[in-house]
Structure formats: C-alpha cells, structure tokens
C-alpha atoms as an extended CHARMM CRD file, in Angstrom:
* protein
*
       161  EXT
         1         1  UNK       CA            101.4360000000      -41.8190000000     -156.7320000000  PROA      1               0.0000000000
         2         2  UNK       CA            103.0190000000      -38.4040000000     -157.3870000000  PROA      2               0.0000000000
         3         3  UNK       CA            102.4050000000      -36.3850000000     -161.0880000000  PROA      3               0.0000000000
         4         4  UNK       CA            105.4560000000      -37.8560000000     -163.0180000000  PROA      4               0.0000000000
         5         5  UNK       CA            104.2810000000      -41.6210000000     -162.0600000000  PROA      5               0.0000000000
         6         6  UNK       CA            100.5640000000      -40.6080000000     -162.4100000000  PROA      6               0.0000000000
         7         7  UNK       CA            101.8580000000      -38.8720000000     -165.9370000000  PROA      7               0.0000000000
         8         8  UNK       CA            104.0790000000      -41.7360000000     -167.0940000000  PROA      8               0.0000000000
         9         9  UNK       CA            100.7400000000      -44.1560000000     -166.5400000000  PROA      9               0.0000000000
        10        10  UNK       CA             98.7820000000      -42.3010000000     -168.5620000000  PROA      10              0.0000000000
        11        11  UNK       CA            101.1630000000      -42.0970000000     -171.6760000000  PROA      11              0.0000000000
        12        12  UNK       CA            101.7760000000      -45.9040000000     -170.6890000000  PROA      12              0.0000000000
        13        13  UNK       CA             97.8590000000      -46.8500000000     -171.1530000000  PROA      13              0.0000000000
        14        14  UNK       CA             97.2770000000      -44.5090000000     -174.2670000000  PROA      14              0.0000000000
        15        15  UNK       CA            100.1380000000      -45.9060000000     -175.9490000000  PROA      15              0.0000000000
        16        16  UNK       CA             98.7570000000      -49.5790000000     -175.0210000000  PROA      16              0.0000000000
        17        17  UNK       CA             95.1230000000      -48.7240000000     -176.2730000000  PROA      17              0.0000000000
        18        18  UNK       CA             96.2150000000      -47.3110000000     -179.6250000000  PROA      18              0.0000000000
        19        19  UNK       CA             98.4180000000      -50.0000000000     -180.5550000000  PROA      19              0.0000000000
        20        20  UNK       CA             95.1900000000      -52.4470000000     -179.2460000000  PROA      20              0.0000000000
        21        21  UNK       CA             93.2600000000      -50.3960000000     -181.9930000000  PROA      21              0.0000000000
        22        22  UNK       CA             95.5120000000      -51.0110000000     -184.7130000000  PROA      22              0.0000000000
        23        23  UNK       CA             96.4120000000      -55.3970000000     -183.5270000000  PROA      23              0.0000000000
        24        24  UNK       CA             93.7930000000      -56.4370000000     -185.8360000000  PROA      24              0.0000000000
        25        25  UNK       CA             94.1640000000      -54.4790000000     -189.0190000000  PROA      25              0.0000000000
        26        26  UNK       CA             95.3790000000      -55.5290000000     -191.8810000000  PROA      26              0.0000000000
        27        27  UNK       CA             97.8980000000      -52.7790000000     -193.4940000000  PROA      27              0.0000000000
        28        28  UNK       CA             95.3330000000      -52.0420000000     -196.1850000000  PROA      28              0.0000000000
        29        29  UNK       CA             92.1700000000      -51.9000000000     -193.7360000000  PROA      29              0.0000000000
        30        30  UNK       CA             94.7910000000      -48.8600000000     -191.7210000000  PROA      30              0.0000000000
        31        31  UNK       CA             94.3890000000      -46.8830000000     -195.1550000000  PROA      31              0.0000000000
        32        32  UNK       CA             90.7150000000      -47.2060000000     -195.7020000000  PROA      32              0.0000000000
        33        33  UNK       CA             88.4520000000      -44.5870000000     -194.9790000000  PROA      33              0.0000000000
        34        34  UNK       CA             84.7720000000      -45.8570000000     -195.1330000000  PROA      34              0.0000000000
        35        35  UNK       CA             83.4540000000      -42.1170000000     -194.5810000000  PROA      35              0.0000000000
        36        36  UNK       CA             84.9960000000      -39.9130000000     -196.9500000000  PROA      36              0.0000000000
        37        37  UNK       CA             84.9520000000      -37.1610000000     -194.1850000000  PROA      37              0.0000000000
        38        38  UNK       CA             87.2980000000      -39.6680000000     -191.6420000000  PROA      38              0.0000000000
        39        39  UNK       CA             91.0830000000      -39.5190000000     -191.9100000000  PROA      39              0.0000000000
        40        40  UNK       CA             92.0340000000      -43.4670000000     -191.8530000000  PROA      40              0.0000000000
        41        41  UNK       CA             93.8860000000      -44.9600000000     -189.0230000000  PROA      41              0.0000000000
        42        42  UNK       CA             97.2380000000      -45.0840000000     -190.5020000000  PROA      42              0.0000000000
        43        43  UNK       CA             96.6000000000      -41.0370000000     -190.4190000000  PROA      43              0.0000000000
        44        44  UNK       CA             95.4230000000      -41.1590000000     -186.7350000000  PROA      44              0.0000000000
        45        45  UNK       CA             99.0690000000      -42.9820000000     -185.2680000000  PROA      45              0.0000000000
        46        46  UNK       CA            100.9600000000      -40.8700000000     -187.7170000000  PROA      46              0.0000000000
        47        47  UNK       CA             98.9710000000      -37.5650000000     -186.3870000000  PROA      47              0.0000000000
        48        48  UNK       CA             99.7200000000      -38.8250000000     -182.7970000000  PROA      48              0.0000000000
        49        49  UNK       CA            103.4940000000      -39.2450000000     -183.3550000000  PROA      49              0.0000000000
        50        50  UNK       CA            103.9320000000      -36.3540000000     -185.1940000000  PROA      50              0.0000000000
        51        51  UNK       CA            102.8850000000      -34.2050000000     -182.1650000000  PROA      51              0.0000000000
        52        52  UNK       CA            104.0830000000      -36.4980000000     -179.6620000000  PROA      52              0.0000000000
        53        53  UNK       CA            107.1730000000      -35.5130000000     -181.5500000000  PROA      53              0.0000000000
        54        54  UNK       CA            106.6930000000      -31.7130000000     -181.6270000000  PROA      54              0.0000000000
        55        55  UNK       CA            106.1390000000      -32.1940000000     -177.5750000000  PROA      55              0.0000000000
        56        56  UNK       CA            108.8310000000      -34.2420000000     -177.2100000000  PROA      56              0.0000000000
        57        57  UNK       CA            111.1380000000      -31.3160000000     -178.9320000000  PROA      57              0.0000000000
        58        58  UNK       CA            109.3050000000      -28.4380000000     -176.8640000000  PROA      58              0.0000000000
        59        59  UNK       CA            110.7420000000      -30.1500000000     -173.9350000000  PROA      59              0.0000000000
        60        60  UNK       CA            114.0980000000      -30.0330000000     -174.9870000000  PROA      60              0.0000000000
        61        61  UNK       CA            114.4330000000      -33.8670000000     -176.5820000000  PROA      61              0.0000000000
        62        62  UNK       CA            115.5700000000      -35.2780000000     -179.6290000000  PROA      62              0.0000000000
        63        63  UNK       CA            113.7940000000      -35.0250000000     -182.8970000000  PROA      63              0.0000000000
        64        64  UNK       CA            112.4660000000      -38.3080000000     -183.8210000000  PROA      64              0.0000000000
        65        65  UNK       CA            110.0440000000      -37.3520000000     -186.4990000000  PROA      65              0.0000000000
        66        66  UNK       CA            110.0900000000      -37.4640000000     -190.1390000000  PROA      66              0.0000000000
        67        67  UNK       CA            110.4140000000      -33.9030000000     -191.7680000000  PROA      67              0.0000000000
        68        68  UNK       CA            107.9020000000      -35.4680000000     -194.2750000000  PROA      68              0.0000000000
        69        69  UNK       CA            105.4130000000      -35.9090000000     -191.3940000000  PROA      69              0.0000000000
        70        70  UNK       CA            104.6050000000      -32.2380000000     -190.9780000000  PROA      70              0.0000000000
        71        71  UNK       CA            102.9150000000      -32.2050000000     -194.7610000000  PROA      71              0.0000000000
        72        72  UNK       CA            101.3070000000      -36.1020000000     -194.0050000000  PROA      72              0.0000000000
        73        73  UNK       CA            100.1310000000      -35.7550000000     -190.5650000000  PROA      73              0.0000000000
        74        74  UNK       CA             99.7110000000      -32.1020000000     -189.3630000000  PROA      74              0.0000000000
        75        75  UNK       CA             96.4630000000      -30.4730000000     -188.2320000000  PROA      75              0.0000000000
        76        76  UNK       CA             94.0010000000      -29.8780000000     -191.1410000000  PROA      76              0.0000000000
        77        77  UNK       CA             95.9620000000      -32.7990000000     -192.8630000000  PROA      77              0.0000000000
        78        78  UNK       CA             94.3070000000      -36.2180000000     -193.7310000000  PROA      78              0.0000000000
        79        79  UNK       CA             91.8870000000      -38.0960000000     -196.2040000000  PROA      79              0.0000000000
        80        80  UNK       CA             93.9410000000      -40.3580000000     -198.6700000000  PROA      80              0.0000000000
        81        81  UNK       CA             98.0030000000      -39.8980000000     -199.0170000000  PROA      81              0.0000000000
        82        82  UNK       CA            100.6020000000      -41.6180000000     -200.3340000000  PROA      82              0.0000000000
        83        83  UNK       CA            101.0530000000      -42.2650000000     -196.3580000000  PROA      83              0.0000000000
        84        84  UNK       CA            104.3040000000      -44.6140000000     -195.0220000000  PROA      84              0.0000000000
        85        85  UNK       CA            103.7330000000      -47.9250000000     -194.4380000000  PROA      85              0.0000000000
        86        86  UNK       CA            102.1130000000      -48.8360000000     -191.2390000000  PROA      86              0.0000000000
        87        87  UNK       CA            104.7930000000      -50.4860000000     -190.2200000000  PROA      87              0.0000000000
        88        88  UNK       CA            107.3760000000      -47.3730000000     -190.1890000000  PROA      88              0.0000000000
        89        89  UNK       CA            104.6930000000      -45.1040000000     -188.9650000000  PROA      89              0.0000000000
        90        90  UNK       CA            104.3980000000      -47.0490000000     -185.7900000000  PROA      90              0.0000000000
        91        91  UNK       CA            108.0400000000      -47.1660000000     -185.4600000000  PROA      91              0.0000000000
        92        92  UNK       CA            108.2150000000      -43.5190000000     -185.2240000000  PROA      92              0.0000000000
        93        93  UNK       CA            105.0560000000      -43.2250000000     -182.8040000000  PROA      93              0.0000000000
        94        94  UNK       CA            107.1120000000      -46.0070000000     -180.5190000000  PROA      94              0.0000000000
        95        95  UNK       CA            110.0270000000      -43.4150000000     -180.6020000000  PROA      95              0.0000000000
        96        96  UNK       CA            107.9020000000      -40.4300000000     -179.7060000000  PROA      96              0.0000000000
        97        97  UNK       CA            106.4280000000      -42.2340000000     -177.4680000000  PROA      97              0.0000000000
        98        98  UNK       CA            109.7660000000      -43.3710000000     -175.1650000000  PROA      98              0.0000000000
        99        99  UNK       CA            110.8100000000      -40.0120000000     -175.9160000000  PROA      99              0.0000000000
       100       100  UNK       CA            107.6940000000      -38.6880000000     -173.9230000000  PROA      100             0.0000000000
       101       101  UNK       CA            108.1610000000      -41.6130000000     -171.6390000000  PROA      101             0.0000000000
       102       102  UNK       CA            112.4160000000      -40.0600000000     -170.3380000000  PROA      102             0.0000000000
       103       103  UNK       CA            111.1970000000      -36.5280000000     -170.3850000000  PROA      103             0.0000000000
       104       104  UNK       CA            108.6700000000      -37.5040000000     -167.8960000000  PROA      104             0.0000000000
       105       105  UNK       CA            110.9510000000      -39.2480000000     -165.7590000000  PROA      105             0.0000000000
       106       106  UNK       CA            113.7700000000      -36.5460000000     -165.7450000000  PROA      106             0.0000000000
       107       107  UNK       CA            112.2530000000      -33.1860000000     -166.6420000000  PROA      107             0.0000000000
       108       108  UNK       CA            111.1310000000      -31.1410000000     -164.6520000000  PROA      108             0.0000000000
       109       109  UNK       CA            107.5650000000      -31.1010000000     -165.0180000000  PROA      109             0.0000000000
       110       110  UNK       CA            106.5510000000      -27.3130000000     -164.1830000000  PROA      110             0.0000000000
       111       111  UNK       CA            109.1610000000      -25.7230000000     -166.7580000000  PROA      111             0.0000000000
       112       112  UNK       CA            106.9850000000      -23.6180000000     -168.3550000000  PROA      112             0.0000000000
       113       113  UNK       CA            106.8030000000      -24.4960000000     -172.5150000000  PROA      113             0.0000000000
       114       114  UNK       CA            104.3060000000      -22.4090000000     -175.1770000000  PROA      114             0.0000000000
       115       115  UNK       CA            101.2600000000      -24.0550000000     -176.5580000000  PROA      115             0.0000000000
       116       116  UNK       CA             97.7350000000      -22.9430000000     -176.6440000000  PROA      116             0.0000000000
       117       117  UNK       CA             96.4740000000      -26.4220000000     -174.1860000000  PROA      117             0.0000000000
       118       118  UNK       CA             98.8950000000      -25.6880000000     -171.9190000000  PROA      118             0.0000000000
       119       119  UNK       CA            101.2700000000      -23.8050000000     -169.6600000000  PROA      119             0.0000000000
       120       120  UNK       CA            104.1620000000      -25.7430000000     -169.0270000000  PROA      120             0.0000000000
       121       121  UNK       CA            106.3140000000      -29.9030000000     -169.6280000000  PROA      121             0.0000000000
       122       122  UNK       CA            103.6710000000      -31.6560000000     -167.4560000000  PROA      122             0.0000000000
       123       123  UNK       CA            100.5360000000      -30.1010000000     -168.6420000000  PROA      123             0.0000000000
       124       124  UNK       CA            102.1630000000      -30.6350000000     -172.3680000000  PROA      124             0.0000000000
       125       125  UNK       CA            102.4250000000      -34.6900000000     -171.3940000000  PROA      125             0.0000000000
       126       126  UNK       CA             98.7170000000      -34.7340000000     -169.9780000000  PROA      126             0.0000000000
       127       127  UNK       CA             97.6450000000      -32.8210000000     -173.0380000000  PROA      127             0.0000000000
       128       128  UNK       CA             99.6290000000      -35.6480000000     -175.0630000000  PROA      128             0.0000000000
       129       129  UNK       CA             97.1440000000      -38.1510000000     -173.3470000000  PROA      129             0.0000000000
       130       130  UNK       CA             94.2570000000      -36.6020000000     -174.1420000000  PROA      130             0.0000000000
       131       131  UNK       CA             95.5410000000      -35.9600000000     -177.5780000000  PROA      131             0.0000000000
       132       132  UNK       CA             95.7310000000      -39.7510000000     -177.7240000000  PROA      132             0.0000000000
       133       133  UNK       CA             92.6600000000      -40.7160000000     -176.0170000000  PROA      133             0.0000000000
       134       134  UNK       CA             91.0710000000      -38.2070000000     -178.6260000000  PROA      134             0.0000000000
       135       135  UNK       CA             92.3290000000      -39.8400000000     -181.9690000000  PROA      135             0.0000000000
       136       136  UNK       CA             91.5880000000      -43.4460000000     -180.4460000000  PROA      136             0.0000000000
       137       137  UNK       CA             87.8670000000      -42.2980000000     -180.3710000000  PROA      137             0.0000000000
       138       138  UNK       CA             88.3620000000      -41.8100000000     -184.0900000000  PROA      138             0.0000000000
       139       139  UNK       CA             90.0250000000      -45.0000000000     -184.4670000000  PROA      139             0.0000000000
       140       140  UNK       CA             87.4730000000      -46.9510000000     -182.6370000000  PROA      140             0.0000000000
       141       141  UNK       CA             84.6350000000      -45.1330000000     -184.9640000000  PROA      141             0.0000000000
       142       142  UNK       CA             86.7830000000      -46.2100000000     -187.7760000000  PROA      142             0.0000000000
       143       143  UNK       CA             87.1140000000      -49.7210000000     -186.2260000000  PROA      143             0.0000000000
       144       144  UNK       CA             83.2680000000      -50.1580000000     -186.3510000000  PROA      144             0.0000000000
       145       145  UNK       CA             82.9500000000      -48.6170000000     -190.0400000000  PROA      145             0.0000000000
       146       146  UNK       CA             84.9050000000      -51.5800000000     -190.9210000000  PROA      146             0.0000000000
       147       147  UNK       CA             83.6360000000      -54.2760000000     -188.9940000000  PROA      147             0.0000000000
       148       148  UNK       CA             85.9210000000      -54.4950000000     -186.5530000000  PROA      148             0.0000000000
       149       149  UNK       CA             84.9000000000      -55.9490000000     -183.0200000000  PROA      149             0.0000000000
       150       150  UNK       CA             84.7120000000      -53.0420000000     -180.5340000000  PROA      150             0.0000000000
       151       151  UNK       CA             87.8210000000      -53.2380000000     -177.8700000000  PROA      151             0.0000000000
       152       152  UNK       CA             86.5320000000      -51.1120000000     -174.9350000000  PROA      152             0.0000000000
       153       153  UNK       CA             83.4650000000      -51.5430000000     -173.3190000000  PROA      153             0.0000000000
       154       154  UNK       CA             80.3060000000      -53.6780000000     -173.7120000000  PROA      154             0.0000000000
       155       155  UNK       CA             79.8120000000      -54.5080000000     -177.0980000000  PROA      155             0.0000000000
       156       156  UNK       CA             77.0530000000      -52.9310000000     -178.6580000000  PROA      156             0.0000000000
       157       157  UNK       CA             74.6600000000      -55.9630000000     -179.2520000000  PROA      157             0.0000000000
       158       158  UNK       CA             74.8870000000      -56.1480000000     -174.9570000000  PROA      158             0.0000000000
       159       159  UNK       CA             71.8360000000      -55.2960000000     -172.5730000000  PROA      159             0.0000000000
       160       160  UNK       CA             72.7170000000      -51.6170000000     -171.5140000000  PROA      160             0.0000000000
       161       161  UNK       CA             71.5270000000      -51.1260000000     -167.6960000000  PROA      161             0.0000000000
C-alpha cells in the first residue's frame, strides 16, 4: 500500500469510528455534558470538522466550514453553546471529510504547508487522523458518562487477561 492509500484508510476508519460514536445518541444526549469539565459530543464532531476544514483549506481546497464554527468549535472553545443541530454539524464534518478524502487522492502529499504538528499535505492528513482518533477518546469517555455501551474493545464487565 503506498502513503496516499495508507492515508486515505486512515481518514476512511476515523471517519467510520466517529460516526459509530455518535449512531446511538439521541440529539439531546450529543449536548449533554455529565462532567462539567467535558465539552459534549456535538462539540467533539463540530471541533473535528472545523479543523478538518482549516486542513482541507491549507491544502488549497474549498471552504466548507461555517464562519460561525471558528467562535463554536475552535481550540479553547466548548462547554454548553447554543451549538447547530447535530444533524447540520455532521453534514459539514461529511464535507470536510470528502474534502480531505480528494486532496489525498490528487495532492501532492510532500507540498510543504505551516502548522505546528506538521511539515507538509501528508503529515497535515495523518495529523487529521490522530486529531480524530484523539476527540473519539473523548467521545467514548463521554459515551460511558452516559451509559452508553462501549464500541471498541472488551467491554469493561469482561475478564481482562
């Protein structure tokens, strides 16, 4: 598998495990934040697509995000908000995400781009992965603060070797 498949997997699987976070949640129980210290999910996906959507940009794409997404979903952002409905905020993390998606399949993955993770378009696209990986922790923590059955892995109540 060369880097752009290899890359294009990754963004794939992230994208599949954060909308398998968010399957079972009611639109109010994505706004709930049993810890008052925990951004709710609906901030997590609209986090994600927000910077998907600055990375997306860097790379020369289309600007899919919200202007009203910077002051929602930024870093240092979070806690309760009159947030967008699920529904629309998932729309816009699809589009960042297919944006991501083209740019790995026809950019040119070692044009160098600015940002403090990385160096240049592919390391941006890995960093987008672990971006997403990151925020699907929180949304799994937030999962099991609300009762939620836990999606990856044994569940807790299992014999650990």
């Amino acid at each position: 598998m060369d880097i752009a498949a290899a890359v294009r997997l990754q963004l794939e699987r992230s994208h599949e495990r954060v909308k398998k976070c968010l399957a079972d949640l009611s639109p109010e129980e994505t706004r709930r934040s049993p810890l008052p210290t925990l951004s709710p999910v609906v901030w997590q996906i609209g986090h994600i697509a927000f910077y998907d959507g600055q990375y997306a940009q860097k790379a020369g794409g289309a600007g899919t995000v919200p202007v009203a997404y910077e002051g929602l979903f930024k870093a240092g952002t979070g806690g309760q908000a009159g947030y967008p409905p699920i529904g629309q905020i998932w729309d816009v993390f699809d589009k960042t995400h297919s944006a991501l998606l083209r740019i790995a399949a026809e950019a040119d993955l070692g044009t160098p781009v600015e940002g403090q993770m990385y160096a240049d378009i592919g390391g941006m696209l890995i960093f987008s992965s672990v971006h997403r990986t990151y925020h699907i922790g929180k949304m799994t923590t937030l999962r099991a603060l609300l009762a939620k059955p836990v999606l990856f892995g044994p569940p807790l109540s299992a014999p650990r070797p």
